[in-house]
FIMIVO-922926 format. One record per residue (C-alpha): residue in one letter; x, y, z. Coordinates in steps of 0.2 Angstrom, whole numbers, padded with zeros to 4 digits, always signed. Example, Ala and Ser with C-alpha at 12.3 -4.5 7.8 and 13.67 -1.06 7.14 Angstrom:
! residues 2
A+0062-0022+0039 S+0068-0005+0036 
END
This chain:
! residues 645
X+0042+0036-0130 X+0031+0051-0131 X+0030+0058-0112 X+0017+0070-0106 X+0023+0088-0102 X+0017+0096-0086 X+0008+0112-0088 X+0002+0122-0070 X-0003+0140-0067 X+0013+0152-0068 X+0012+0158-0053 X+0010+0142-0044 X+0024+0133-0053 X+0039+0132-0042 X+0053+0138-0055 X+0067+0135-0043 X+0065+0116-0045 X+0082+0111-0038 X+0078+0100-0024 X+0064+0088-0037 X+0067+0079-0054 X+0080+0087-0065 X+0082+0076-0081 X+0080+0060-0086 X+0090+0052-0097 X+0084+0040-0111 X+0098+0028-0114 X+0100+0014-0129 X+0109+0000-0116 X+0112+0002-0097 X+0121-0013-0093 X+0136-0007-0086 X+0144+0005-0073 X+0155+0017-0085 X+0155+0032-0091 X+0147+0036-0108 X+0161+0039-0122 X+0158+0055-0132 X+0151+0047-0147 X+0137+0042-0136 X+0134+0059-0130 X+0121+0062-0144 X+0110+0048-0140 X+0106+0054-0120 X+0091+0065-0123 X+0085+0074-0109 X+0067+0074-0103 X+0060+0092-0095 X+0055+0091-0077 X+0042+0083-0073 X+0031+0083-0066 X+0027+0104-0061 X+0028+0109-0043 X+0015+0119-0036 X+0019+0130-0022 X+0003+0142-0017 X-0009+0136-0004 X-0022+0145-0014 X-0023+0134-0032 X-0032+0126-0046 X-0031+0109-0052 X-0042+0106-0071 X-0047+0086-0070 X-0045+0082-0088 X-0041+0069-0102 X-0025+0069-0110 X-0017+0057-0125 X-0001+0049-0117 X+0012+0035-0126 X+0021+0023-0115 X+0020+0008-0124 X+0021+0013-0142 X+0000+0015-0143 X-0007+0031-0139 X-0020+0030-0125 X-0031+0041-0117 X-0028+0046-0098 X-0033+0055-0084 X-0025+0068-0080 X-0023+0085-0068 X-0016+0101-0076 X-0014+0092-0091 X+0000+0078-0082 X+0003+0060-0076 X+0008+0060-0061 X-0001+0076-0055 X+0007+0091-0050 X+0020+0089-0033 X+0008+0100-0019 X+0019+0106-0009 X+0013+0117+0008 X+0020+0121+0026 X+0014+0114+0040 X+0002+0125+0048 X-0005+0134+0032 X-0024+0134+0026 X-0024+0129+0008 X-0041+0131-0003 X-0040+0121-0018 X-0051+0122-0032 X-0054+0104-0044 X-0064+0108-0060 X-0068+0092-0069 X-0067+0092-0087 X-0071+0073-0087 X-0089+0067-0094 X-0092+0059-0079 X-0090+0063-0059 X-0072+0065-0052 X-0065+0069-0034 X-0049+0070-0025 X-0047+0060-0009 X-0031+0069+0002 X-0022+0053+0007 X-0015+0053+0022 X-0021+0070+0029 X-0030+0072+0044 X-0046+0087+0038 X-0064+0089+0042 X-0074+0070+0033 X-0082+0085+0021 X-0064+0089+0013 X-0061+0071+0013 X-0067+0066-0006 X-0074+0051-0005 X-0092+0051-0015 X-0105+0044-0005 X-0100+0046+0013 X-0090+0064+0013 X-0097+0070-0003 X-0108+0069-0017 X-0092+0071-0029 X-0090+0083-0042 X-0099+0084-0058 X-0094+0086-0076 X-0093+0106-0079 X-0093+0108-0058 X-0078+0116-0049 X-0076+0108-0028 X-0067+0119-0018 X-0058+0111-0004 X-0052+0119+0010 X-0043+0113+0024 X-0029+0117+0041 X-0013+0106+0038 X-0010+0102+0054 X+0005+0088+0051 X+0020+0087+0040 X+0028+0074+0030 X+0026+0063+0013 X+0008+0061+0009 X-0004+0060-0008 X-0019+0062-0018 X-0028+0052-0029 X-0047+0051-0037 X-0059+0041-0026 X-0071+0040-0041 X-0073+0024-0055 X-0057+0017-0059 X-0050+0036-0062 X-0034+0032-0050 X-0026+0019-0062 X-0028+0027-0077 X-0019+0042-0071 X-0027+0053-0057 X-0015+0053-0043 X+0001+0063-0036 X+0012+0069-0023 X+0010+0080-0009 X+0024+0090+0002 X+0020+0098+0019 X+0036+0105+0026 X+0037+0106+0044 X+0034+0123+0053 X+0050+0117+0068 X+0065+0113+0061 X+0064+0095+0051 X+0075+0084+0064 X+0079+0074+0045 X+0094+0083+0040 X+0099+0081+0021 X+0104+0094+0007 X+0093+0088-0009 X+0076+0079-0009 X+0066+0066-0023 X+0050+0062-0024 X+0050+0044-0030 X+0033+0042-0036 X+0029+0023-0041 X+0014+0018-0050 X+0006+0006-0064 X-0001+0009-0081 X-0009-0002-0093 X-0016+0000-0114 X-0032-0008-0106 X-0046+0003-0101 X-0046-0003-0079 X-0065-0006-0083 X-0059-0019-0096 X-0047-0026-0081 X-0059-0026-0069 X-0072-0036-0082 X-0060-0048-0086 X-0054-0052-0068 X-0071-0056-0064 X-0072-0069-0078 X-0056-0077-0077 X-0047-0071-0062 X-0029-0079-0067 X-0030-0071-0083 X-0013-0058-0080 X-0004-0072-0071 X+0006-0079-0084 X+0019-0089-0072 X+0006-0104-0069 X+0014-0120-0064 X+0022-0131-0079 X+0027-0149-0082 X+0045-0144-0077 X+0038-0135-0058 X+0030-0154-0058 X+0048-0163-0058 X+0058-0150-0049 X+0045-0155-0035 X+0048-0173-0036 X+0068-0174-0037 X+0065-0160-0021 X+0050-0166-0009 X+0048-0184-0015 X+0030-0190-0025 X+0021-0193-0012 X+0022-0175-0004 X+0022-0168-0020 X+0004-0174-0026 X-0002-0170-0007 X+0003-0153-0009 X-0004-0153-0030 X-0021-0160-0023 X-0022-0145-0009 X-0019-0133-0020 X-0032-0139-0033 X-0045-0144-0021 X-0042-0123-0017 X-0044-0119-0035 X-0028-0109-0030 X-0011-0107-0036 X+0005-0104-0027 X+0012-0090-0040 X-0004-0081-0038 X+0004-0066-0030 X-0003-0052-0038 X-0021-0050-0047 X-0015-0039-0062 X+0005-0042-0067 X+0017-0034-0079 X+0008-0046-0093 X-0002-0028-0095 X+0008-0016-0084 X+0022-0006-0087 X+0029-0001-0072 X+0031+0019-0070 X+0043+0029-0060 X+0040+0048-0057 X+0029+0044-0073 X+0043+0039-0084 X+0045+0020-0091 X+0059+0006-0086 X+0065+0009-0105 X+0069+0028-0100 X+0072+0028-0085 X+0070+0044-0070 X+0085+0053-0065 X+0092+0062-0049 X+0106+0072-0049 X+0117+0075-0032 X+0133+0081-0028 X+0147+0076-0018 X+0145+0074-0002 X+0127+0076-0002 X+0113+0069+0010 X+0099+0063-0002 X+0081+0063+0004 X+0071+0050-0007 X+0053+0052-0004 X+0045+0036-0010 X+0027+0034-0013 X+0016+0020-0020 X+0003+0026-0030 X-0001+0011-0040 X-0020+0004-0041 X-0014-0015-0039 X+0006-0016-0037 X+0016-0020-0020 X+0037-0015-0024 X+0050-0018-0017 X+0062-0008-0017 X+0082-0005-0016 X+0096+0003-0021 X+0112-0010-0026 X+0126-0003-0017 X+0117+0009-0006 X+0109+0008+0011 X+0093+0017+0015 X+0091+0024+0031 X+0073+0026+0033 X+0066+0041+0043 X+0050+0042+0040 X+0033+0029+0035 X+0018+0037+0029 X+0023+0053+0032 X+0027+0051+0051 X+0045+0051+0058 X+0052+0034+0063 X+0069+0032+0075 X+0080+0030+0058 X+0081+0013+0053 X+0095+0007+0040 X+0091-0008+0027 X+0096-0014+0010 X+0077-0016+0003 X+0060-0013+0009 X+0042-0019+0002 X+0030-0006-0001 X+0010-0009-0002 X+0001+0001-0011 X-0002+0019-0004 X+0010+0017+0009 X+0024+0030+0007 X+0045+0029+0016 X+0055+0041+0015 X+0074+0038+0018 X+0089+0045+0015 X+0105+0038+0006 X+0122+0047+0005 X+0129+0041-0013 X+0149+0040-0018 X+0155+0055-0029 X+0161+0044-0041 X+0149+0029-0048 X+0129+0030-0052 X+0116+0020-0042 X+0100+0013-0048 X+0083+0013-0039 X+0075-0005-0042 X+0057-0007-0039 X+0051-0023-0042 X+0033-0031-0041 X+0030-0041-0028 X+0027-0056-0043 X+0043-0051-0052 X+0033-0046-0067 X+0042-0030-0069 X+0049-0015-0061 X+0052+0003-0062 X+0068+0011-0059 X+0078+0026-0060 X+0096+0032-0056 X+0104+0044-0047 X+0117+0051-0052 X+0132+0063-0051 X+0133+0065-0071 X+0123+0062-0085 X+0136+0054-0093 X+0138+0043-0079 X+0124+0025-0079 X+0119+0011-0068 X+0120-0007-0070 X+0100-0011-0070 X+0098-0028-0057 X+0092-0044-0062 X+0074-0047-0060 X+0073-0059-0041 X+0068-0076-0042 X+0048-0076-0043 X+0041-0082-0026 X+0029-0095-0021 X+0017-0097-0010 X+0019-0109+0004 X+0012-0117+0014 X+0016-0105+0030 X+0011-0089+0018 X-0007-0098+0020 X-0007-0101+0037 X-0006-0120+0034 X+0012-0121+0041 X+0029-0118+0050 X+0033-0103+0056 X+0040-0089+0044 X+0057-0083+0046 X+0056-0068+0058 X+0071-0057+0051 X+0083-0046+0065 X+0069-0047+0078 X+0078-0031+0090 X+0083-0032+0105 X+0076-0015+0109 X+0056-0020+0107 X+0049-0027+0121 X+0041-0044+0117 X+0052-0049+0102 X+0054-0069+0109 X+0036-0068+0109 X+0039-0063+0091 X+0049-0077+0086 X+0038-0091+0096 X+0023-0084+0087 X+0031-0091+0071 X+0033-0108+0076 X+0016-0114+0079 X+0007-0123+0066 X-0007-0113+0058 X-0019-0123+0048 X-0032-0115+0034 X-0049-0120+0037 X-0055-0125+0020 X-0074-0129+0026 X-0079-0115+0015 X-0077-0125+0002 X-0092-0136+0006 X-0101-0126+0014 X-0098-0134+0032 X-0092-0130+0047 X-0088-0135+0064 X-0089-0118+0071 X-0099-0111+0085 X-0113-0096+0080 X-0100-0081+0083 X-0115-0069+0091 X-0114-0075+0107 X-0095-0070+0111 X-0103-0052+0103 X-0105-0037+0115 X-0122-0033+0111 X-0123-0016+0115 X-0111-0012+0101 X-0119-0024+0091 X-0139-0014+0096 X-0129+0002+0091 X-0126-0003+0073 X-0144-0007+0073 X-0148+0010+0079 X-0141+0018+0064 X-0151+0010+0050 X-0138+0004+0042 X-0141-0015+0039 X-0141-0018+0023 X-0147-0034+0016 X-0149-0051+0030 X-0130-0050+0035 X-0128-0049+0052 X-0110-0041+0053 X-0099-0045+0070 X-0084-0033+0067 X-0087-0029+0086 X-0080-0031+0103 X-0077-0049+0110 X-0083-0048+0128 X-0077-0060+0142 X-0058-0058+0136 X-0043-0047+0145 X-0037-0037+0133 X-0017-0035+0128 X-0009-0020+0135 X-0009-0005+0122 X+0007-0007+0109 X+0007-0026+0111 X-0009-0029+0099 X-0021-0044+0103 X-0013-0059+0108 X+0004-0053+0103 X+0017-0066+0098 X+0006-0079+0100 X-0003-0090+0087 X-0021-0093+0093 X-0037-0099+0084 X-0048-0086+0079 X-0069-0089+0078 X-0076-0086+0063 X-0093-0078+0060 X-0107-0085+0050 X-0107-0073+0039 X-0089-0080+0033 X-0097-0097+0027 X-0103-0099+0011 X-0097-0098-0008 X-0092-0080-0007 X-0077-0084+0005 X-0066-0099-0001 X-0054-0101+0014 X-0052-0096+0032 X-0035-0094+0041 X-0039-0104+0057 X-0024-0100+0069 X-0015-0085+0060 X+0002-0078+0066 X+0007-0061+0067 X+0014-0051+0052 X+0024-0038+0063 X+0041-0046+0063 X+0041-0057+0044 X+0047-0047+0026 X+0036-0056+0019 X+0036-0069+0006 X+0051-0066-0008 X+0061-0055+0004 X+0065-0070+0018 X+0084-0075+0018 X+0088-0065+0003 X+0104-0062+0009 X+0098-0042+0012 X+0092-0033+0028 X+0074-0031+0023 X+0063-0019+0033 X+0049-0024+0045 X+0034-0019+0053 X+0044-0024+0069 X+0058-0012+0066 X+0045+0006+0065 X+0046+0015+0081 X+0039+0031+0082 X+0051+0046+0083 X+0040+0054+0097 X+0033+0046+0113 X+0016+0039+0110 X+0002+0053+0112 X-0013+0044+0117 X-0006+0031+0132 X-0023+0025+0139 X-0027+0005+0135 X-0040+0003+0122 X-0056+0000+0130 X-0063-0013+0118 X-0055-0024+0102 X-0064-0024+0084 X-0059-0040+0076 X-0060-0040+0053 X-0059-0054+0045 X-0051-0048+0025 X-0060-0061+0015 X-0063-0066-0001 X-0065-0081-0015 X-0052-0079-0028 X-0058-0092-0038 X-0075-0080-0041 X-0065-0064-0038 X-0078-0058-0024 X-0069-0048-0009 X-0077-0043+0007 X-0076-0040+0024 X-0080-0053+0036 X-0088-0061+0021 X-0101-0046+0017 X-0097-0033+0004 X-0097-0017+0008 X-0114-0012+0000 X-0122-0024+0012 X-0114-0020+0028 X-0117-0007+0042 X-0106+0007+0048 X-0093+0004+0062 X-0098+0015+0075 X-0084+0022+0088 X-0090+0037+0099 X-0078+0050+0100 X-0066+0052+0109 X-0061+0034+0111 X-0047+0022+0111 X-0049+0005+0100 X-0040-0010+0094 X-0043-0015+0079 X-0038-0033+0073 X-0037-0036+0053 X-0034-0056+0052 X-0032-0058+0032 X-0041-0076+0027 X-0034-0074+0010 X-0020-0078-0002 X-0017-0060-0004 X-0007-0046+0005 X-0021-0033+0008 X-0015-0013+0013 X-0028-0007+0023 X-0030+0012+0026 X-0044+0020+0037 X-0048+0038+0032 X-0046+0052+0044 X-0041+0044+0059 X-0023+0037+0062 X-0018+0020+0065 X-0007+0017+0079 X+0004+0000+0074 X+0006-0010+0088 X+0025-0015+0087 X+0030-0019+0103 X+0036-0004+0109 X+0018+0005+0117 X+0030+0022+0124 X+0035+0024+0105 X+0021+0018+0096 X+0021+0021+0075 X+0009+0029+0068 X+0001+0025+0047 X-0012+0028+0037 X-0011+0012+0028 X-0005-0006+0034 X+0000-0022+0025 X-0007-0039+0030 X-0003-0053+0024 X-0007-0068+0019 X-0013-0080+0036 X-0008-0067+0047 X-0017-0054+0059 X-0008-0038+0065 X-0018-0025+0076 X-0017-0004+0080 X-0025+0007+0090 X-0036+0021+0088 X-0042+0037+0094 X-0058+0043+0087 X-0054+0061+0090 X-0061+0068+0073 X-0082+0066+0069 X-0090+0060+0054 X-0089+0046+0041 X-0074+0038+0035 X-0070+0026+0022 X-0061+0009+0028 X-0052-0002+0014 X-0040-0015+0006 X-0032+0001-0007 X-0030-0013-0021 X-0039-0003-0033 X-0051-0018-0041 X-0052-0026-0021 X-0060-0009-0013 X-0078-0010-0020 X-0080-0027-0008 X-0067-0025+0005 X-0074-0010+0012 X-0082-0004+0027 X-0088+0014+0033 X-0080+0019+0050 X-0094+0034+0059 X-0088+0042+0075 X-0101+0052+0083 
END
């Protein structure tokens, strides 16, 4: 495989290097834990580091295109510095950094700062912060790093992301890091296909199965029968077709056309970290895909996880974790002198994975895991049924039997969107009207939809750190704007998602993280009780491949206004088959997990399918921000703009 060497500024590149990727080691056959004999010696060849580490909080990044090989057919990418991933950034906490993006693309580019909190000018995303940076232009960006942790960046422009425009950022802390560990990894995962993401993205709206090559077959058919009877059998075949859904449908583009990348290197190759004995190892794992959710382990390793999307979490140790796209974990494992380990990271449709090892010896491999059965939907993963196992709900949280009680109420799917009829009462008169009258004031009403992402009135509202209704299964209204043929299902009682793995990673015989288990490693900041709820419905029609928000694409919907200074809930309830990350730009979101004295903070949160989970906010920084599912080919629908004035 040809790879793509990173080339930075000289004076930028960090020539130390110790503490990121050293090698990787290209290897005919890892099937087994052993040592290499010396006639195999000749056949490791080591990769150069990649990719470059950028130091200086004063640097230039050249947007540009670059021929890459992964596959065996040269492609064209896109690049910064001349490398996929991007150059590591990393700062101190404290600094002012000015970075300066030229684009050398034919078309507009721009750099969104994932995960930092800066002025909505620096935020990078064309339309709302900026107007985005033309061919020939240089941007300079410039901005207080006020925070610390494991962050990223990525283009907010066309489909520029996938094809190559995204990489990791550093901010060391200015205190001592209460993390101890001697050596540090940046894991960064991410997916590339041959096909141009435009041609993705074309095809998916003609034929939205057309990557899921694990449709049901004649065989599935009579497994079912020998399992569940005929009867129940053809009930469930005739649900499922009167959906126009599949059960395997887990993820919208699969490793039919993605090879799965680690660090930028390919399964067949393979990424490689070395340590020494007796060494404390901080993995910092990012997901930088455009469509993938991982999950990832380490056979024969625990992880203990200090750290979600770039905040510091009371550690937490597990055996495997899911990670949605542009969610990052950092963790730290403390490997045996004597034996490498490999990194799995496998989709969340068992399509593929990347890996890497790490090791204490080049000569030393890892046995490379088998692929996990490939999950299938249930009927609980749609809301339609019994709970979900609630793995190690803890003693610690507050409201934890609540937790598991909320998982044992039937949840049925509404499927009146397929006809077009409904039963449900005109959702504008549980609205406050005075939030409603301000969207109104801003101009922003595009189109006839009438959006209802505001406060319920007439309701008490859950204490702060308990989310609405927390541990409890309740019915949910609907607005009108959800009914009609761009929304094919509704989750009419959904359960929370705080304390369930998630479909695949229940009973696997492996402590699998949850959101249940995040507890910030500070005391919450911001204790008042929010002062009003904003409930979103994530919707969508599969069959169509339209996504939206409360059933209104983002071109068609008004701002969400908060005025400054305020506390919020917001409610995500996800009316789909999918699991949607949702990140909100600029502004933190505060996870409710039961603990409201150490409530976590992220910048991005997985929902899944027939579920609802809720955070707070404070709208403590001005401007427009953008709102969205981070699924690359779901964002152009699923999308809101958040203003606080």
């Amino acid at each position: 495989m040809k790879r793509l060497l990173s080339v930075g500024l000289p004076a930028e590149i960090d020539r130390e290097r110790r503490q990121f990727v050293l090698g990787a080691a290209s290897v005919c056959a890892l099937s087994a834990v052993a040592p290499l004999t010396r006639a195999q010696v000749s056949d490791v060849k080591v990769q150069q580091p990649e990719p470059a580490v950028l130091r200086d909080h004063q640097l230039e990044l050249q947007v540009g295109e670059q021929r890459v090989n992964f596959t065996g057919r040269p492609r064209i990418a896109t690049t910064v510095n001349q490398s996929l991933p991007a150059p590591i950034l990393r700062w101190r906490e404290g600094q002012e950094v000015v970075v300066r993006v030229r684009n050398g693309l034919k078309e507009d580019t721009s750099i969104h700062w994932h995960g930092i909190i800066l002025p909505s000018e620096m935020d990078g995303v064309p339309g709302l912060s900026f107007a985005g940076i033309k061919p020939g232009e240089t941007f300079e960006y410039r901005f207080k790093l006020r925070q610390s942790g494991t962050y990223w960046y990525h283009s907010h422009s066309h489909f520029q992301e996938q094809s190559g425009l995204y990489g990791a950022i550093i901010i060391d802390p200015a205190e001592p890091d209460p993390v101890q560990y001697d050596r540090d990894y940046v894991v960064l995962l991410s997916d590339w296909s041959d096909t141009p993401p435009q041609q993705i993205y074309t095809t998916l709206k003609k034929q939205s199965h057309y990557y899921n090559r694990h449709r049901r077959t004649l065989g599935d058919w009579w497994r079912d029968v020998r399992q569940k009877g005929f009867g129940q059998s053809a009930r469930d075949r005739a649900m499922w077709n009167h959906m126009r859904m599949s059960e395997t449908d887990l993820a919208d583009v699969t490793g039919f056309t993605y090879t799965y990348l680690m660090n930028g290197i390919t399964p067949d190759s393979g990424w490689v970290g070395l340590f020494n004995a007796g060494e404390r190892v901080r993995l910092r794992i990012i997901n930088g895909s455009a469509m993938t959710l991982f999950d990832v382990r380490i056979p024969g390793l625990k992880m203990t996880v200090v750290a979600a999307d770039g905040q510091n979490i009371k550690p937490v140790e597990v055996d495997e974790f899911r990670i949605g796209a542009a969610e990052t974990y950092d963790v730290i494992v403390e490997p045996a002198a004597d034996r490498a380990y490999t990194i799995f990271a496998q989709s969340i449709d068992r399509s593929g994975y990347a890996r890497g090892t790490l090791t204490p010896d080049l000569l030393l491999q890892a046995e490379i895991p088998s692929l996990d059965p490939r999950p299938v939907l249930s009927h609980a993963d749609m809301g339609m049924g019994h709970s979900h196992h609630v793995q190690d709900a803890r003693s610690d949280h507050p409201g934890d039997h609540q937790e598991h009680s909320a998982h044992q109420h039937h949840s049925p799917i509404d499927h009146s969107a397929h006809t077009g009829h409904s039963s449900h009462t005109d959702h504008s008169s549980h609205i406050d009207q005075s939030s409603h009258q301000q969207h109104e004031n801003h101009g922003h009403h595009h189109g006839t939809h009438h959006d209802h992402a505001q406060t319920v009135s007439g309701k008490t509202l859950a204490p702060a750190g308990f989310g609405a209704n927390f541990g409890e299964a309740v019915a949910v209204v609907h607005p009108r704007s959800e009914f009609g043929p761009q929304v094919d299902m509704h989750s009419s009682q959904p359960v929370s998602g705080i304390g369930d793995p998630g479909v695949g990673l229940r009973d696997n015989g492996r402590r699998v993280l949850t959101y249940a288990d995040l507890r910030s490693l500070q005391p919450t900041r911001d204790k008042r009780e929010p002062s009003r709820e904003i409930e979103l419905h994530l919707t969508g029609n599969m069959h169509r491949y339209m996504w939206s928000v409360n059933g209104i694409k983002h071109a068609e919907a008004p701002p969400i206004v908060l005025q400054h200074g305020e506390r919020v809930r917001f409610i995500l309830v996800n009316d789909t088959m999918m699991t949607h990350p949702f990140h909100l730009h600029g502004l933190w979101s505060e996870l409710e997990t039961g603990d409201r004295d150490f409530i976590p903070r992220k910048h991005t949160v997985l929902v899944q399918p027939g579920s609802k989970v809720s955070y707070l906010v404070t709208a403590d920084a001005k401007g427009r921000w953008a709102y969205h599912c981070h699924l690359l080919y779901h964002m152009a629908g699923m999308m809101r703009e958040v203003r606080v004035i």
